[in-house]
TORKOL-4160 file (C-alpha; in steps of 0.2 Angstrom, whole numbers, padded with zeros to 4 digits, m for minus):
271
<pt num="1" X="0614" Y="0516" Z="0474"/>
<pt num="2" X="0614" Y="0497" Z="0475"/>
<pt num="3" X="0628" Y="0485" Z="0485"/>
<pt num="4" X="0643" Y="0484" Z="0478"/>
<pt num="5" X="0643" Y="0469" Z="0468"/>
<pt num="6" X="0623" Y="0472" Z="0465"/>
<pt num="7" X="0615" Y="0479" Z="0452"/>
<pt num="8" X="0604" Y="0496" Z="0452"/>
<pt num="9" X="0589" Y="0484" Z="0451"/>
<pt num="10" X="0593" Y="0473" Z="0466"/>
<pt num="11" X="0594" Y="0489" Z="0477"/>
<pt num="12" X="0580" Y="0489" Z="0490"/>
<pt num="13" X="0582" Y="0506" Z="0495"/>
<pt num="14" X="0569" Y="0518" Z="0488"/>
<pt num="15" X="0565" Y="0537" Z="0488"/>
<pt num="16" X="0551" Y="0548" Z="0480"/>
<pt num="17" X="0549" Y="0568" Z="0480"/>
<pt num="18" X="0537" Y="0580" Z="0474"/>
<pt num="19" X="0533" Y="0596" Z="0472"/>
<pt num="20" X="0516" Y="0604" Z="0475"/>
<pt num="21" X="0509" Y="0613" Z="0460"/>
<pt num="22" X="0511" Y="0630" Z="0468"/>
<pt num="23" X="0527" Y="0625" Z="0472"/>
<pt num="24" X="0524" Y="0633" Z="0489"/>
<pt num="25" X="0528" Y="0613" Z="0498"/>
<pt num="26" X="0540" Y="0600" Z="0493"/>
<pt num="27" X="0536" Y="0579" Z="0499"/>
<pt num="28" X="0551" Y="0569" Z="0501"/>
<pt num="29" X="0552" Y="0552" Z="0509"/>
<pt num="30" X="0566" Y="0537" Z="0509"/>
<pt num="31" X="0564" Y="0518" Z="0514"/>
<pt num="32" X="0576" Y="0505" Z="0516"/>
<pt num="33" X="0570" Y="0488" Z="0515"/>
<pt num="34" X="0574" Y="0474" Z="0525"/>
<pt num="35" X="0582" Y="0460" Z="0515"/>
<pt num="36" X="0578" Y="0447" Z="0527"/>
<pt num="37" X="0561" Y="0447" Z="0520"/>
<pt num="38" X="0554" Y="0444" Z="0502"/>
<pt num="39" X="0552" Y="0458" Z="0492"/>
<pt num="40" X="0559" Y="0471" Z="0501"/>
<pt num="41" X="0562" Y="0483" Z="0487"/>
<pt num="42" X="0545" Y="0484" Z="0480"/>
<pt num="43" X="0538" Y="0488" Z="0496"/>
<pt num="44" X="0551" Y="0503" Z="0501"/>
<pt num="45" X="0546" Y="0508" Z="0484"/>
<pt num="46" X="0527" Y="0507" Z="0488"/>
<pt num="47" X="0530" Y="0514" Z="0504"/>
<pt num="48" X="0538" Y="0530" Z="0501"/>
<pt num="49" X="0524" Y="0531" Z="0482"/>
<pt num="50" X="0511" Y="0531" Z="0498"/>
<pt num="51" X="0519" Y="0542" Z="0510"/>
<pt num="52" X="0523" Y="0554" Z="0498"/>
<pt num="53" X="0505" Y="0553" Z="0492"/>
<pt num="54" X="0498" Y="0553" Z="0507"/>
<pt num="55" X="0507" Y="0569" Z="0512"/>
<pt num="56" X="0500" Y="0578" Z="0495"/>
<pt num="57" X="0485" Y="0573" Z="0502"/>
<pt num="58" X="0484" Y="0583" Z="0518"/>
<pt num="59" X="0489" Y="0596" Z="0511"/>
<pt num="60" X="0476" Y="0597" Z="0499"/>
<pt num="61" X="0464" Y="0596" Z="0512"/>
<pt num="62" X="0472" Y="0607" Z="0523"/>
<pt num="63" X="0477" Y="0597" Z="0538"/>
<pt num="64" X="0488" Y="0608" Z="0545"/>
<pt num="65" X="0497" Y="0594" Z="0558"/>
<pt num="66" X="0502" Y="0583" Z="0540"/>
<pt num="67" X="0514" Y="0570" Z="0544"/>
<pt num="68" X="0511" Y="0572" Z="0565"/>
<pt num="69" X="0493" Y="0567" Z="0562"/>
<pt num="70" X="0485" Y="0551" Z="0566"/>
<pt num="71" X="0476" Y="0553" Z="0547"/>
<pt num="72" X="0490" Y="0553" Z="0537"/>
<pt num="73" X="0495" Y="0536" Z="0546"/>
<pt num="74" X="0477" Y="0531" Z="0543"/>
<pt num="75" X="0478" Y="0536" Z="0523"/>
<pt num="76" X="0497" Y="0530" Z="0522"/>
<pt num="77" X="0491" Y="0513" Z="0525"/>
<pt num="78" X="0477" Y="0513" Z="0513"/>
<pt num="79" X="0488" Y="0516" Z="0501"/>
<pt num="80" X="0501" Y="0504" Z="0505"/>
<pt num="81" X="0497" Y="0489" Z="0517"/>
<pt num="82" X="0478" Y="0487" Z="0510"/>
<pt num="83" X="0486" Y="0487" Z="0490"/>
<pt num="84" X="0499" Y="0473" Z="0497"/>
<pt num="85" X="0489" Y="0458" Z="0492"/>
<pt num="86" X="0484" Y="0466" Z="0475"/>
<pt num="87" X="0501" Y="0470" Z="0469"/>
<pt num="88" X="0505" Y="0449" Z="0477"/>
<pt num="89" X="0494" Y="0442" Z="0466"/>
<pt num="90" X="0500" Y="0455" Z="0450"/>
<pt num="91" X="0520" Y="0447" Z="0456"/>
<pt num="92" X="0512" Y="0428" Z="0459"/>
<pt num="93" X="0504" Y="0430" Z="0438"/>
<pt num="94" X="0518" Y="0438" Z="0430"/>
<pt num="95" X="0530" Y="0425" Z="0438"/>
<pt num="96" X="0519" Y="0410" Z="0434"/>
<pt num="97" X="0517" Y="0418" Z="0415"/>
<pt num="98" X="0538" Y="0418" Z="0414"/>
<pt num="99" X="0538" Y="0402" Z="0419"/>
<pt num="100" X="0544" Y="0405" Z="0435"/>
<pt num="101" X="0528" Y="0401" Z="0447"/>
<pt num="102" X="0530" Y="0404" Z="0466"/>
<pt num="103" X="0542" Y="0389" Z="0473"/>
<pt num="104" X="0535" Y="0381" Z="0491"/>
<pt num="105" X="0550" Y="0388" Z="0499"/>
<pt num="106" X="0545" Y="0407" Z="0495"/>
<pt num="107" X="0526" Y="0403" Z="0500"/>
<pt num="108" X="0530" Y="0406" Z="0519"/>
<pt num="109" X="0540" Y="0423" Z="0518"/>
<pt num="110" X="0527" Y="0432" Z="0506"/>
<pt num="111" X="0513" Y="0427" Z="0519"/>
<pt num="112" X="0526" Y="0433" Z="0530"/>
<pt num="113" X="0526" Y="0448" Z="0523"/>
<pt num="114" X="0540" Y="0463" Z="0519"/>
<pt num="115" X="0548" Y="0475" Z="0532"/>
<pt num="116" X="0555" Y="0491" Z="0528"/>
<pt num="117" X="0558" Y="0507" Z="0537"/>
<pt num="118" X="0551" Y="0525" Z="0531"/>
<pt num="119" X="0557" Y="0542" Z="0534"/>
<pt num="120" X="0545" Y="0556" Z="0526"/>
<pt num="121" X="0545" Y="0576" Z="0526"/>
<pt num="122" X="0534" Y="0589" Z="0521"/>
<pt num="123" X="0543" Y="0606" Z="0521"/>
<pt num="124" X="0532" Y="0621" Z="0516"/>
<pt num="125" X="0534" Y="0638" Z="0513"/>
<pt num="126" X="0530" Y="0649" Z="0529"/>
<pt num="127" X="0517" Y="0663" Z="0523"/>
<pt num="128" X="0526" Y="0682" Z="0525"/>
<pt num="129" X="0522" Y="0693" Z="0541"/>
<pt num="130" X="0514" Y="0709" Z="0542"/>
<pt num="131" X="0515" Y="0721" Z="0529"/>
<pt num="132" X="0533" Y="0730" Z="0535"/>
<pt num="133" X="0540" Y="0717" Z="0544"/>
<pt num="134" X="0559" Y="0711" Z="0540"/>
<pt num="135" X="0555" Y="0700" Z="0524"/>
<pt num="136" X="0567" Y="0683" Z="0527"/>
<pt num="137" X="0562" Y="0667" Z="0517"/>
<pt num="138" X="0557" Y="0655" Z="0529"/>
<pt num="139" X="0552" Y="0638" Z="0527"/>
<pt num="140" X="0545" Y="0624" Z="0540"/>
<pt num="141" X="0548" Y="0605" Z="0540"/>
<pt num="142" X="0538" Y="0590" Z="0550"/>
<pt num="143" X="0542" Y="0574" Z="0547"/>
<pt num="144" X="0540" Y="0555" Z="0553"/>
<pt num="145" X="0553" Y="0542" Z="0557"/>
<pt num="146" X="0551" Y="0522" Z="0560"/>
<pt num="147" X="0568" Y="0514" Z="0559"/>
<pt num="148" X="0585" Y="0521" Z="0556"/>
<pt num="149" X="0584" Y="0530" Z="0540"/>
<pt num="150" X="0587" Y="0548" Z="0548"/>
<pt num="151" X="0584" Y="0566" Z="0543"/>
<pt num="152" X="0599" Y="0577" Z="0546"/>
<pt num="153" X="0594" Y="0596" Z="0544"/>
<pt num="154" X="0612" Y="0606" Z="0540"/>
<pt num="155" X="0615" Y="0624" Z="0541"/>
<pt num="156" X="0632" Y="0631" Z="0532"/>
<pt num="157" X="0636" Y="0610" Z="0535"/>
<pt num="158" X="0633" Y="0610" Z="0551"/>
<pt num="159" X="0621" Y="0599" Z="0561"/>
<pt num="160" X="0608" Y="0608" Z="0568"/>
<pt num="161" X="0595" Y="0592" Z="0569"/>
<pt num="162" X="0596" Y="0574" Z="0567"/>
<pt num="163" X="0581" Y="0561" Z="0568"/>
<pt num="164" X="0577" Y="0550" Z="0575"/>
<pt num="165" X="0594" Y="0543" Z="0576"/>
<pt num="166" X="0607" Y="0558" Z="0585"/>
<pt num="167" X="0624" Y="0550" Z="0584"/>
<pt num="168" X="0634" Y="0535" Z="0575"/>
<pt num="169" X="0629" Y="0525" Z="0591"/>
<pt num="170" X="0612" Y="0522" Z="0588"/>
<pt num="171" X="0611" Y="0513" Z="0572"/>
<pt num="172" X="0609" Y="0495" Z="0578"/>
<pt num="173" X="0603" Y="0477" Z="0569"/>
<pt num="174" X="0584" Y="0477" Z="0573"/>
<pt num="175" X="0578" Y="0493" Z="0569"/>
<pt num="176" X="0557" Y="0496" Z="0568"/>
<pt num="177" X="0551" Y="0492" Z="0554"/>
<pt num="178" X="0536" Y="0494" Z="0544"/>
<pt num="179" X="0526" Y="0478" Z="0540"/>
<pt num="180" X="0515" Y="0478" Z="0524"/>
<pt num="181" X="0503" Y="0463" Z="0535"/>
<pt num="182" X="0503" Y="0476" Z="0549"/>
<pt num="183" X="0486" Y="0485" Z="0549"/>
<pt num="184" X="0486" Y="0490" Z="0566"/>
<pt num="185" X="0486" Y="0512" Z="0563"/>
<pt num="186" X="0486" Y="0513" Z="0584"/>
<pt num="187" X="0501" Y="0501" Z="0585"/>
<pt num="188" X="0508" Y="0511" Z="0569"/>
<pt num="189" X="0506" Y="0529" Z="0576"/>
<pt num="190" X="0517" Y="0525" Z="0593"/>
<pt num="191" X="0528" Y="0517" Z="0586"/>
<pt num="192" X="0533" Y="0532" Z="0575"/>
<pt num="193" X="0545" Y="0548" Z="0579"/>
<pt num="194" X="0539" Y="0563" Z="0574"/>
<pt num="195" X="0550" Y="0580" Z="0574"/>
<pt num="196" X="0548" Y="0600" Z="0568"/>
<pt num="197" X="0560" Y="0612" Z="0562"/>
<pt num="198" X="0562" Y="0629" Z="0552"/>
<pt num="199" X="0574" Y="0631" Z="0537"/>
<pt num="200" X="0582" Y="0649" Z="0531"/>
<pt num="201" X="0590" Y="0651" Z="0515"/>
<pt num="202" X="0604" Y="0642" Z="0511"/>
<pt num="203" X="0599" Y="0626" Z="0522"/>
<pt num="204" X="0598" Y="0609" Z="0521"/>
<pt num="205" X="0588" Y="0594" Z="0525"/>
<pt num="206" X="0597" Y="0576" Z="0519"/>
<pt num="207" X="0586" Y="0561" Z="0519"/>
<pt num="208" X="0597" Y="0545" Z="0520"/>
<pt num="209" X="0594" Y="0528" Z="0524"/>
<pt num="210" X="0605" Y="0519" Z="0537"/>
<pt num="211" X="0623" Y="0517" Z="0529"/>
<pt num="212" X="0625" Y="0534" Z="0525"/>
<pt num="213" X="0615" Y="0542" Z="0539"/>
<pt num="214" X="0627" Y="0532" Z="0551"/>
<pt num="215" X="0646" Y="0537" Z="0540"/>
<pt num="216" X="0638" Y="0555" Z="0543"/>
<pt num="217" X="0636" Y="0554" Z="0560"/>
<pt num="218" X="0651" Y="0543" Z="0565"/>
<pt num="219" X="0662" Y="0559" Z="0559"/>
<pt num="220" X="0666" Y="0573" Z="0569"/>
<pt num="221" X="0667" Y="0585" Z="0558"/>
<pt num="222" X="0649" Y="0585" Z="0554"/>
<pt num="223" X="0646" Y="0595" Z="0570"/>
<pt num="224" X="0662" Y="0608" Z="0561"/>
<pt num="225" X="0654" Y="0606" Z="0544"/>
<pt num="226" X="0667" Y="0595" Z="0536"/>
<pt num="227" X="0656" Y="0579" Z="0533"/>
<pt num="228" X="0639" Y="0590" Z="0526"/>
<pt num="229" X="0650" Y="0599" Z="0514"/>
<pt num="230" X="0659" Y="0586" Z="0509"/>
<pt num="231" X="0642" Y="0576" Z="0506"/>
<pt num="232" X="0635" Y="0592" Z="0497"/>
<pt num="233" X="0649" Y="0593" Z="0484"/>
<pt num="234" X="0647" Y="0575" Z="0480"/>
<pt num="235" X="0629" Y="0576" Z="0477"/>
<pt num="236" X="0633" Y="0591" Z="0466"/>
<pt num="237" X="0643" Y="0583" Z="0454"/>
<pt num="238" X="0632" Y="0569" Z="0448"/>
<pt num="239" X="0627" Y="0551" Z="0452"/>
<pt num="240" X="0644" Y="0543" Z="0443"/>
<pt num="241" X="0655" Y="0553" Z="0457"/>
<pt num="242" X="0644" Y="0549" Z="0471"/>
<pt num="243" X="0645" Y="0530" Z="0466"/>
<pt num="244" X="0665" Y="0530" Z="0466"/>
<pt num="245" X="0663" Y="0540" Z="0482"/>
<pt num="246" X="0653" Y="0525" Z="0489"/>
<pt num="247" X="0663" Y="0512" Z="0481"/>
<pt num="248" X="0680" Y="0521" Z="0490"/>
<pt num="249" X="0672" Y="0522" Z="0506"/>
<pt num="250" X="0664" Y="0503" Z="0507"/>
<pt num="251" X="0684" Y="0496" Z="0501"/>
<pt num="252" X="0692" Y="0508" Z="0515"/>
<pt num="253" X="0679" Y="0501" Z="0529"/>
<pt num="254" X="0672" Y="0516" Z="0533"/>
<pt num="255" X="0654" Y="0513" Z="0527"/>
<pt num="256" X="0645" Y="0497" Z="0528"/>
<pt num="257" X="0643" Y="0487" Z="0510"/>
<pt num="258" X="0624" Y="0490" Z="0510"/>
<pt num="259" X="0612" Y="0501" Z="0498"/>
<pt num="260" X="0611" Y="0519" Z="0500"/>
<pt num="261" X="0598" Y="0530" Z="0495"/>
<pt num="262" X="0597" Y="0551" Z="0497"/>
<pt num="263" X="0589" Y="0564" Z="0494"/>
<pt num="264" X="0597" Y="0582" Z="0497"/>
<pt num="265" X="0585" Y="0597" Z="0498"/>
<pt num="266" X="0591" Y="0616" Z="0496"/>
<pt num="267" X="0582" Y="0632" Z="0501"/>
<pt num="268" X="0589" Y="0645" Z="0488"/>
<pt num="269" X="0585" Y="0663" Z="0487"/>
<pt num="270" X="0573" Y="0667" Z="0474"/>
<pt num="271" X="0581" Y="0674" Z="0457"/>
């Protein structure tokens, strides 16, 4: 959801999710771009295209550490920081065939390049135990984090994990950013968090970027459940409700006037 005031294609949040084919892993990842750089949306939108790739990826080859491996870091900036100048030059042809050419003023920021932040998760199917055990559908999560878009895990909306950001305090006005000039995997690598969890039925894991991430974790009622379920029931009842919701909580000065992307993920039981 864009700014208010902004329309859907100003926003420079971004999400992306898939499923794996045996629908045994799910890959989700959200970006916020920075809007003090030039085009900041389309690289969140690259980003979290990559990340999610990148993610399918290891899976398919097996690596069994994902997200918290230095490869996938290695392979998410292939995909993204090394395709940077092609998509540049695609943006440079299309503005200059609209009669819009690139102006001297906007040279320096797209050498500059764009900044955004990138949380990702891989949450896969944990195989049964030995034959007689107690049968319980469990499910594992690892993820990454630069920045401040944060990962809450909820559990009957409660908190039971939020990264890399743990409370309403820790959002502040320069978070780490990811640079599509930035090629530097080492640098990269250190500079991300990395966490691990287990889900059980009935769980779940929200993906939102800073704005929302924050109004959930300024509440106390999160910790009592208040705030997940509230969120849950919005997200239930479609993108119109959850808009209004935003638009309400922005004009009461309880959420920052800034885009807002997230993705809600639910284990349900089989049937």
């Amino acid at each position: 959801m864009p700014k208010t005031g902004n329309s859907l294609e100003e926003c420079e949040d971004a999400i992306e999710a898939s499923l794996s084919s045996d629908t045994s892993s799910l890959f989700a990842a959200v970006s916020d771009g920075a809007s003090e750089s030039l085009l900041a949306g389309a690289w969140a939108g690259q980003l979290v295209k990559g990340a999610v790739a990148s993610m399918v990826a290891a899976d398919e080859r097996g690596d069994r550490q994902g997200v918290l491996s230095g490869a996938f870091v290695e392979d998410l900036l292939a995909r993204t920081v090394d395709q940077w100048d092609g998509y540049l030059s695609t943006y440079q042809a299309e503005r200059a065939a609209s009669g819009r050419p690139i102006a001297w003023y906007e040279q320096p920021g797209l050498e500059k390049g764009a900044f955004a932040t990138l949380t990702a998760v891989h949450v896969q199917a944990v195989p049964p135990g030995p034959e007689g055990s107690e049968a319980v559908s469990r499910w594992a999560w690892r993820a990454l984090a630069l920045g401040d878009s944060c990962l809450l895990h909820l559990r009957d909306g409660r908190l039971i994990t939020s990264f890399p950001i743990t409370d309403g305090h820790g959002f502040g006005i320069t978070p780490q950013l990811l640079s599509s000039r930035n090629r530097d995997a080492t640098l990269i690598a250190n500079r991300m968090s990395t966490a691990a969890g287990e889900l059980r039925t009935h769980d779940e894991l929200l993906l939102a970027t800073d704005a929302l991430a924050a109004w959930l974790l300024s509440h106390p009622e999160i910790e009592s459940g208040g705030a997940g379920k509230q969120l849950g029931r919005l997200a239930d009842l479609g993108e119109e409700t959850f808009a209004d919701w935003l638009h309400h909580e922005r004009a009461e000065s309880r959420m920052r006037n800034d885009d807002v992307a997230l993705i809600r993920v639910r284990v349900k039981t089989e049937g």
